[in-house]
Each structure stands twice: as C-alpha cells, then as structure tokens.
N, C-alpha and C positions, 0 to 999 in steps of 0.2 A: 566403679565405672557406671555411669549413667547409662540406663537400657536403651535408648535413641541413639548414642552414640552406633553402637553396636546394630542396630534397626538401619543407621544411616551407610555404612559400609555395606553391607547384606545387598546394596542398590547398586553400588560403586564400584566401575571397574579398577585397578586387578582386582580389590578384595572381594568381588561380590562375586569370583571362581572359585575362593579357596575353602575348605570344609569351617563349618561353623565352631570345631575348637581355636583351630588359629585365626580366625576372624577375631572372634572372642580376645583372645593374647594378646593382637592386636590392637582391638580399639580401647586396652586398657592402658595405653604409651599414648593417646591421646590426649588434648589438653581442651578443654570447653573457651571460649575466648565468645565476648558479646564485641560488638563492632556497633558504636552509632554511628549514624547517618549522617554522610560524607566523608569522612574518615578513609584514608586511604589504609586498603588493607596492606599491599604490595606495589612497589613503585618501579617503573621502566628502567632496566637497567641495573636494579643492585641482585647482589650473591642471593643464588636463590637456597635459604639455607631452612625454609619447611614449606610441608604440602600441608596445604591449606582443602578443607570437604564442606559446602553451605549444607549446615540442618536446617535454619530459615531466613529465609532474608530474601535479597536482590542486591548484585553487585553487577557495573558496568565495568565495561574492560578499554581502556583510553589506549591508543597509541602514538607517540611523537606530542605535538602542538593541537592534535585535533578536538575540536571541541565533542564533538558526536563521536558518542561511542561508536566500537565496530562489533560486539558482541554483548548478549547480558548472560549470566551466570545464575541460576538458580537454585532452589533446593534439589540436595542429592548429585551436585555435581561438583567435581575436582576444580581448585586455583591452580596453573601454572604446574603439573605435574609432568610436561616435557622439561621446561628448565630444570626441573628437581629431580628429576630421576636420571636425565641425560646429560645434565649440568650443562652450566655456562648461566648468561646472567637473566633476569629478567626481561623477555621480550614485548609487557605491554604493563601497564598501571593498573588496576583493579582499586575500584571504589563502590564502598558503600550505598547503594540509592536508599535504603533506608537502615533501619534498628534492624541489626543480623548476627545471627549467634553462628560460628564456623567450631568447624573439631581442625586443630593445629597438631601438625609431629616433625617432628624438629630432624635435620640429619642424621645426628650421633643415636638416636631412638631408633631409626628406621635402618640406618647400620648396623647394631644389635640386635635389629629383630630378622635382617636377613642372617644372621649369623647362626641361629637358632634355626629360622626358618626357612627348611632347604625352597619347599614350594614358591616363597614368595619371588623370586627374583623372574624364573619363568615366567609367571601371571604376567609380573610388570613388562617385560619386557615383550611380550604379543601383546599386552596391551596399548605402549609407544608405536612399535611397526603398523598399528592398523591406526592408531592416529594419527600420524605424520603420513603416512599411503592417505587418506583422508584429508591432509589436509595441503599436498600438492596437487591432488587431483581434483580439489576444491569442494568438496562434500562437505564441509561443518556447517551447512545450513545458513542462515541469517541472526542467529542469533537470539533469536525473540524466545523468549522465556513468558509463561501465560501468566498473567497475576494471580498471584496468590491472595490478595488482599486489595479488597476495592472501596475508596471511600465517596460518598455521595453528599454534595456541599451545595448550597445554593447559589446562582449568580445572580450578580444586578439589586437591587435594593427591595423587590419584592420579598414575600417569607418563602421558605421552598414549597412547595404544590401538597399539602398533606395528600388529594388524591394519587400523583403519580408513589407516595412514599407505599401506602397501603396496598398498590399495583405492584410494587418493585419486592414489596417483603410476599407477597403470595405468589410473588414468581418464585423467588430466592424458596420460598418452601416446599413449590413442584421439583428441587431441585435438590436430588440427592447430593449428602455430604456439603452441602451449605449452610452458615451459621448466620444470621442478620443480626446485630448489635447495635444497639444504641444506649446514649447516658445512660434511663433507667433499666436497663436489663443488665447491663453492664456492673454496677455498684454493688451489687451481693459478692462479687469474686475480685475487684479490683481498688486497690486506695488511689486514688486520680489526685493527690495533693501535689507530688510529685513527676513533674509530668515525665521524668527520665529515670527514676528508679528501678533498678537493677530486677526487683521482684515482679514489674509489670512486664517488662521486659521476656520474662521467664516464663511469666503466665499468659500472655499475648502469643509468643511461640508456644507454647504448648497447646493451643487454641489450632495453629497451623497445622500441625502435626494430626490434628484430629479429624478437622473438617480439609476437604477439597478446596473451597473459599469461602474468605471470611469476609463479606460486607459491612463497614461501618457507616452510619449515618450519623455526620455534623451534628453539633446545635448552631443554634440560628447565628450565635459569637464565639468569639474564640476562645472558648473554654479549656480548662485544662484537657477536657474529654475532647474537643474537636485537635488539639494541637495533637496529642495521641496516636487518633485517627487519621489525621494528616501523614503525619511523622512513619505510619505502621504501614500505610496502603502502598500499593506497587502502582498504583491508576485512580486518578482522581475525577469523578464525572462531577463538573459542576452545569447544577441544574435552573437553567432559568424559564421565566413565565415568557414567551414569544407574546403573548398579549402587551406588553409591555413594548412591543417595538413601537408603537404608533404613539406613546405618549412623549413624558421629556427627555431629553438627554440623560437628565440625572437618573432616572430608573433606569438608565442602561449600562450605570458606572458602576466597576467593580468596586466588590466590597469589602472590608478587612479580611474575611479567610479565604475568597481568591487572592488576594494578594500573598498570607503567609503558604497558601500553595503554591503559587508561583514560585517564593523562593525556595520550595522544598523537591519542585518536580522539575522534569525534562519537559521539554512540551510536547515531546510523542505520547507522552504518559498522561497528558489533562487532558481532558476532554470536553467539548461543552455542547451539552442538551437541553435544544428548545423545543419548549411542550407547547403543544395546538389542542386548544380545545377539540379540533376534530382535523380529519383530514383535510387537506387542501391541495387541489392540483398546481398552484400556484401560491408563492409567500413571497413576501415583501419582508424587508428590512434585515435580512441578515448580516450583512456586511458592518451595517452599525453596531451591533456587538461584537463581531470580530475584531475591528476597528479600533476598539476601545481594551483588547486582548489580543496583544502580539504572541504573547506566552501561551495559545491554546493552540492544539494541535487540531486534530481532526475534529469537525462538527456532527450533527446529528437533528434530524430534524425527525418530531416522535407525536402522535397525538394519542391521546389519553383515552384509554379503552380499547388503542388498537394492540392487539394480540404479535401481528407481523412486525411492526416497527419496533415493538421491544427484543423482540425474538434478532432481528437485525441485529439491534445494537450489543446487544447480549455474544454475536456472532462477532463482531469490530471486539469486544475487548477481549475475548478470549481466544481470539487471531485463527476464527473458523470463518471469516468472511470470503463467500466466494464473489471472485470478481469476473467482467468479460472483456479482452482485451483485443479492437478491431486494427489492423492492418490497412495500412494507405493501401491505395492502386487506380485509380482515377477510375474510370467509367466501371473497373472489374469490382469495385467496391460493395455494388448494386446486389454483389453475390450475397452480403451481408444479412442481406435483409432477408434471404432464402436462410440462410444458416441460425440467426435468432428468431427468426420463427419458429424453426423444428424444436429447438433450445426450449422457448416458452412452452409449446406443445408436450414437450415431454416431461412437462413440472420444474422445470431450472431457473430460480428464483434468486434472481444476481445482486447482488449489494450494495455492489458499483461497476461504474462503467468508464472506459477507457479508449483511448485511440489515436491515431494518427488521420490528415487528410481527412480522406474520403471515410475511411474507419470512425474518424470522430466524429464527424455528421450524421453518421447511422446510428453511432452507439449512444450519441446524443438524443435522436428522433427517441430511442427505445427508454433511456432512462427519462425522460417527458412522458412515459407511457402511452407513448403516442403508437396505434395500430400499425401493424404488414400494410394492410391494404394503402393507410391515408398515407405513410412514407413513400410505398411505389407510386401513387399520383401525383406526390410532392415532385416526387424525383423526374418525372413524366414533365411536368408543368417546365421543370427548371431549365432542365438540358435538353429537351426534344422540341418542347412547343414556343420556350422564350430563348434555346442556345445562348446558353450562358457560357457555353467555354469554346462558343464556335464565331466570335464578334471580333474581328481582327480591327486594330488600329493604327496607328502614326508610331511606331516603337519607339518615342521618346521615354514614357516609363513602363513600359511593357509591352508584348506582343499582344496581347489581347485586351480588349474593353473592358474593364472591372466593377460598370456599374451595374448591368443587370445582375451580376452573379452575385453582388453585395447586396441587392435589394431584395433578391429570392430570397437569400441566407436570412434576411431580417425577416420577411413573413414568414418564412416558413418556422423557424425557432421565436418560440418565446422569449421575447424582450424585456427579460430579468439577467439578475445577475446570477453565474454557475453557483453561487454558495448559496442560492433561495430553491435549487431543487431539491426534489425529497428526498430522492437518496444518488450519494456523492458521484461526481463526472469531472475526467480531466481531457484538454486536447493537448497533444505531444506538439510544439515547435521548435524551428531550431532558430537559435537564438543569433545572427550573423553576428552581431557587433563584439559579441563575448565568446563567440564559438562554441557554443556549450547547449543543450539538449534543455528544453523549459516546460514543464507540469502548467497548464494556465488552470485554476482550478477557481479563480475571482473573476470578474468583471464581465461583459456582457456576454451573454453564449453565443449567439450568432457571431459576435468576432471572435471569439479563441477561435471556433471553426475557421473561419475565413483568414488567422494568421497561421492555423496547421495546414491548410490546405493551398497557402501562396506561392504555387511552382514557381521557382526564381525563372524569371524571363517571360515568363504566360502571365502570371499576375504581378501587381504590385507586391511590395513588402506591406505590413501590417507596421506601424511603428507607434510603440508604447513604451513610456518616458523614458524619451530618445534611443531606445534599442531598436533593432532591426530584425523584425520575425517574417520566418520563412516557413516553409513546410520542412515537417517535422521529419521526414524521411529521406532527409540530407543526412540526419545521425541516426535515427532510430524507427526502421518505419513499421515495429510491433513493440510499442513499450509498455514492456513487460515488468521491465526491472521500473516506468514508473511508477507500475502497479502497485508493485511490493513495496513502494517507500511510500504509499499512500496504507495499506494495510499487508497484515497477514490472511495466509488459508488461499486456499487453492483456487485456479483460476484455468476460465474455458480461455483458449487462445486461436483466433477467428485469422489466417494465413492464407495467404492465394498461393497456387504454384502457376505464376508467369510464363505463357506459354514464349518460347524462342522469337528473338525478331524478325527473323527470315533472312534469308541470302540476296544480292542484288547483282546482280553481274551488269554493272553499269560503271563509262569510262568517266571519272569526278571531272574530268578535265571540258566533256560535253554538254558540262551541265551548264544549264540557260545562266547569263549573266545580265544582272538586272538590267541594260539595256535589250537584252534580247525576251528579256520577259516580258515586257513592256509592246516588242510590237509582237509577239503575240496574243496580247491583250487586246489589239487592236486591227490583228491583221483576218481579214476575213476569210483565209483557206482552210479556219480551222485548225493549226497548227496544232499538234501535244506537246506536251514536256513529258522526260522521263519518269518511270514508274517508280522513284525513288522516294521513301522516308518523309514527311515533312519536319519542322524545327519541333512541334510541339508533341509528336510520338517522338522524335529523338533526346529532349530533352528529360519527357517523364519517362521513359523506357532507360534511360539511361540511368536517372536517378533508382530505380527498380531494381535494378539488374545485383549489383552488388549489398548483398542481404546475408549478415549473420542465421546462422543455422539457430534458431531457436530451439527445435529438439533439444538441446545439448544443455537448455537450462532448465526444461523443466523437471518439479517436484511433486513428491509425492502428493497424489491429490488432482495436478493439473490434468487436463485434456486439450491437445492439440487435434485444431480440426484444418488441413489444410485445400483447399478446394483448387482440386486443378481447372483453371481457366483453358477453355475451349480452345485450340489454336485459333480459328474463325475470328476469335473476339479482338478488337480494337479500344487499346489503351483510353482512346480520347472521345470511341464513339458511343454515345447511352443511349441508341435509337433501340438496340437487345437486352436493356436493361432489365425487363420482365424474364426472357428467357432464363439469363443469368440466373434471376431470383429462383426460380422453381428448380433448375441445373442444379445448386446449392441446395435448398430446401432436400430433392430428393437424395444426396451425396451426405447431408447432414444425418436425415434419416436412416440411412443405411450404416453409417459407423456407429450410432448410438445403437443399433439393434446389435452389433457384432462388438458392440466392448458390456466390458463388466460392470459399467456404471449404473 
C-alpha cells in the first residue's frame, strides 16, 4: 500500500475517526487509479458501485444538461459517497479538469471490511446524517476548491514580461510551501518527451503532495513542457504587455498556447493580466483584448513593482478576495459614503466593488478612488443644487426629466469603459425583456449606473442591444450572490434598514381628480391637497419594502453592516444627505469596535 494513500484517509471523513490500525486495513483494499483530463470519472445516473477519494487533481461535478459546473472536488475529498454508502444511483457526473490520481474501493471490498470492522459502519453513518443535514439546510459552500496548481502563459504576441516573471518567482518564494518550475529547473527530475506518460504523472503529483502550490511558467511555444503545464495547472494566468493596447490589432491576437488553454480550461479558471508599466488612475483599451478572448474569465489590471496589485491578484486566485457590496435605496444610499469611509479608515482594502441603484454609484465613486469628501459634493452638486430626481415632465416616457440626471452621471464618472478600472466593479440590473438579474461589468460606467439605478416609471429604461434595463432592485437590491459569481472570499455587505412608511388616515375617494388639480393650481384662495404619499416615494418605497433577509446567506468571513435609516429621512429627498453620511460613518464606527474583526 502506498503511504499517501493511507496519509489521504487520515483527512477523510468516516475514515479520518477511526484508530490508525484500521485505517491502515483499510487503505490497503484501495486501488490507485490516474484519471486524465476530461475523462469522466462517474456519470449521472449509473449504479453507484465504488467511493471514489482525490489524492490530486480537480474534478467538476455536472448536473442534467448544464454546462457550468455546480461544485469542484479537490484533493482529500470524497466522490459520490451519499450514493455509495446509502445507495441508489448516481446524482451528478464528475469529470476530470485535469491529470488526477483518485484512491478507488469497490462495494464487495467495502462489504468485507465492514464485516471485519465493527467500527466502521457507525463512523459512516454520522458521517451521511451530518451531510445530507448539511446539505438540505444548504451548507455545502459554493464549491470552489483553491488551486493547487498555477500556470503562468503569455498573451497577445509580445514575449511574456521577464520583469513581471522575476517579481512573480520572489513572491512565489516569500511564500511558504510554494514550489516555482519552469523548462530548465524542471529537466533534472522529469522526461518531457512524452507529454502523458504515466511516470510524469506520478512525479507531478508527488510534487502536490509536498508543496501547498505548484506554479509553472510556459515557454514562449507550445512545447512539450508548456502542454504539461497547461494540462497539470487548476488556473491559468495568461500574461500580456497592456503597452501593447495602442498599437496593431495583430499584437492583440491570441496566440497558439492561449488557444490550447482555452481548449483545456473553464473560463472561471483563465485569467488575463495586463501589466502597466506603472500605475494609472485611468486605462484605455481593455475591451480590445477581451474582445478578442471570449474564453477569459476575470481580468486584472497590475503594474509592475507594485507590491498591492500583486498581493490582489494573489487574493482573486486563491479565493481570499475580499469584496464590498452596496445596497440600492435612493436618497438613504448617501449613508454609503458614511459607512466606506469608516471601512477605509480602519485599513479595509476591497478588491472589488459591487451594487445596486444608488449602491453602485457610490461603490463605483470609491473603486475610481475617488475621496468621501469629492463624492459628498458630487452628490450635493447632483441632487440638491441641479435636482436631478426632482424635474417632472409630460409622462409620455417617464415621470421625470432624464437629462440632467444623465448628464451628472456622465461628469461626475469617468467616461471609460467598467473593464479599464484598476480594480474590478459591477452594477446589478434588472433585465425586463428577459426577466432575469444582469452583472453590467463592460461598457461605459456612467451608464451601467444609470441603467441600475432607472426606477421603472421615474426614469427611462436604459436599452442595450434591444433589451430593456431597469433598476436592479426589481430582483436583487443587495447582490451579493453577484458577488460571488464574480469572485471568492469574504465580503463587507453595506444594508439600510428602511424605516416604516407611515400611516394616512386619508378618504382615496377625496383625493383631487386631475380636473380638480388643475384649479387649484390656479385658484387663488390657496387651496391644499391632502397630506398623502406622492407616485415617486410610493413607487421606490414600494420597490424597497420587499427584501430577502440577507443575514441568512452569509459566510464565514462576511460582515453585514446594516444602517438604520432615520425615521425623518425621505426616500427621494438628498437635501440630509450629509447628515446621513456622518449618522453611517459614526454607526460604521461603532460596530467595527464591538466585533472581532
């Protein structure tokens, strides 16, 4: 029995309760099996007839027709051990993402060894009750498995950055239990003639097993050693020169070993980093390499000698990225900017930023790095001194005038595109024509805000190729969950508590009918109208009012900060929007001294 096997139970629930002689008995009934990449380990629906244990690899778990997985499987972790131990048939597909060596035990083995072994059947069996409790109560996590194996390949037709490689291997060496590889370091321990041979295979894991993670770095073509490295890595960064955006098209065209990554990876899993000779509060041209790369997943934007940007991205792949997620709420939003304040103040350095409405205008101001102070004079300028949400019109396509509020949204945001900021921003809208919740994460920043933020009936719709966006807090107006499909790792989540609308004791039946509005408009005694609601607190207050409980989703990690709004405060009016700020600010302050963080 190989001694890893035995190493790899010692982890694994039941076996990793039961004493070290019958562990031992045990992992000698197991079978070593290599698995390449793609390879279906276990398919939806057949007799589930052995438990499958990952010693190293990465397997995704498919379920039905869906293309995207719904779980990954990692080292030290059980295949399908509810079907096999409580029987019935396979409930999803399990495949390969790359070369993975599993330990196999077949029924009639695991049969004979409960027969022998009184202990084992107990273990298993508290060990199914607290997985299946787990997993109608919805507890099994998201899935994300950290990589184990990271390869670093050039994009675009430039060579890769020798400076970023010599940054990337002295970080790799601040970092304990990290191994950096490349062709020639590589060649003393490996035959690369074959690029699937069963002995690299053996020797590649064994490498896992030792280090925490294994970084490989490409050559320049697709060598036996880059197909390897491709073939071995869990996460592929491919690295291109950003200087390269302003020239030709052709320096922007992928090149042979993005392509054989593309056919080898998911796109959650590729990654693509553009290196800036230095910082820039502003970049151009990103979209054009995206453009030209449907297959890449999340971007990165890094300049070369900075310390934080690595460290960032270093946090994106090993799914310790903390994000900030703002909450719609029209005028209460203002509290925002009270509440990331204290955030920055007390050293909370975000990675990305997210929101709704009014949420993603703020969280937008702050991932631009733009000051507390310049945001509350924006906000001042917008809705106090030019009433941008107070310009009533003809309601042929909305209740209110939509051009100053669109001409603020354009000065006051930088008139780039959301994929040229340094680090990553999405606005939540809701999508009418397709019914369905939309990440805007492309095209110009001041409009994703202005189509999260389009109260149906107050503003226009935003419409982008032919759909119909609305404010996003029709479906979702704290997207959180878009958070998480943009990254892993825990995340501050920025929450009003909406104070009551009020009560009216007022007859519907006396209220002014626009003939009789009309000559009060006109009539000189003065006349009132009743002290009731108007369309545009009943509208967003309406939208408001029915909000999933957030509590209930978060994870270890997260921090809900939820700020009760003042009763005083009015939905639609921003003339307190300073108060607001400092109300939040000092509310921010106070929970952060009384938690554990």
């Amino acid at each position: 029995m190989p001694q890893h096997s035995f190493d790899i139970l010692a982890l694994v629930e039941p076996f990793s309760r039961l004493d070290p002689a019958t562990r031992a008995t045990i992992a000698e009934r197991f079978e070593l099996i290599h698995i390449p990449r793609g390879d279906m380990l276990v398919r939806q629906g057949e007799f589930s007839d052995r438990l499958y244990i990952v010693v190293t690899g990465r397997f995704a778990v498919l379920r039905g027709d869906a293309a995207k997985p719904v779980a990954e499987i990692g080292a030290g972790q059980p295949v399908g051990e509810i079907a096999f131990f409580a029987g019935g048939p396979r409930t999803a597909s399990v495949r390969a993402e790359r070369d993975s060596v599993v330990l196999a035990l077949s029924r009639d083995e695991f049969d004979r060894l409960a027969a022998r072994l009184p202990d084992l059947w107990p273990s298993v069996t508290s060990r199914l009750a607290k997985r299946l409790a787990d997993t109608t109560a919805g507890r099994c996590g998201d899935g994300f498995v950290p990589p184990k194996t990271l390869a670093l390949c050039r994009a675009g037709q430039r060579p890769l950055h020798s400076g970023f490689v010599e940054e990337f291997k002295r970080y790799c060496a601040m970092l304990a239990g990290t191994l950096f590889l490349d062709s020639s370091s590589v060649k003393t321990h490996a035959d690369l003639s074959e690029a699937d041979a069963p002995r690299q295979a053996v020797h590649f894991n064994n490498l896992e097993k030792r280090y925490d993670q294994v970084v490989y770095l490409c050559d320049d073509g697709p060598t036996n050693w880059t197909q390897k490295a491709l073939r071995q890595a869990d996460q592929v960064l491919l690295i291109a020169d950003a200087e390269a955006t302003g020239t030709t098209i052709g320096d922007l065209a992928p090149n042979a070993l993005e392509e054989l990554a593309a056919t080898l990876h998911e796109q959650k899993n590729t990654r693509l980093v553009l290196l800036h000779a230095r910082y820039a509060p502003v970049v151009t041209g990103t979209g054009r390499w995206l453009d030209q790369r449907p297959y890449v997943g999340p971007h990165h934007h890094v300049a070369l000698g900075c310390r934080n940007d690595l460290n960032r991205l270093i946090r994106f792949i090993r799914g310790h990225a903390l994000g900030v997620v703002a909450s719609g709420g029209g005028a209460f939003t203002a509290a925002h900017i009270g509440m990331l304040q204290a955030l920055q103040e007390a050293g909370f350095e975000f990675d990305a930023y997210g929101g709704t409405s009014g949420g993603a205008a703020m969280a937008a101001a702050f991932a631009c790095a733009v000051g507390a102070e310049v945001i509350d004079r924006g906000t001042h300028e917008m809705f106090v001194t030019r009433k941008a949400m107070g310009r009533w019109t003809w309601p042929r396509y909305s209740l209110l005038d939509h051009a100053v509020f669109d001409a603020s949204l354009a000065e006051l945001y930088p008139a780039q595109d959301i994929a040229d900021l340094w680090v990553p921003f999405f606005a939540a809208a809701t999508n009418l024509s397709r019914n369905e919740l939309v990440t805007l994460r492309r095209g110009p920043l001041w409009k994703a805000i202005r189509a999260s933020a389009a109260i149906p009936a107050l503003f226009p719709p935003v419409f982008q190729n032919g759909d119909m966006l609305v404010d996003g807090c029709l479906i979702d107006n704290v997207p959180l969950r878009s958070m998480r499909e943009l990254k892993t790792g825990p995340n501050v989540i920025l929450d009003l508590q909406v104070p009551d609308l009020g009560r009216y004791d007022i007859d519907t039946a006396k209220l002014p009918t626009r003939v009789g509005l009309l000559r009060q408009m006109f009539s000189l005694r003065g006349a009132t109208t009743p002290e009731a609601p108007g369309p545009q607190a009943e509208l967003l207050r309406s939208l408001l009012r029915e909000r999933r409980d957030v509590s209930s989703e978060l994870r270890a990690g997260d921090l809900l900060l939820s700020f009760p709004v003042p009763e005083a405060a009015n939905v639609l009016d921003w003339s307190n929007h300073r108060e607001l700020r400092w109300s939040a600010y000092d509310f921010t302050r106070a929970q952060l001294a009384n938690s554990d963080i």
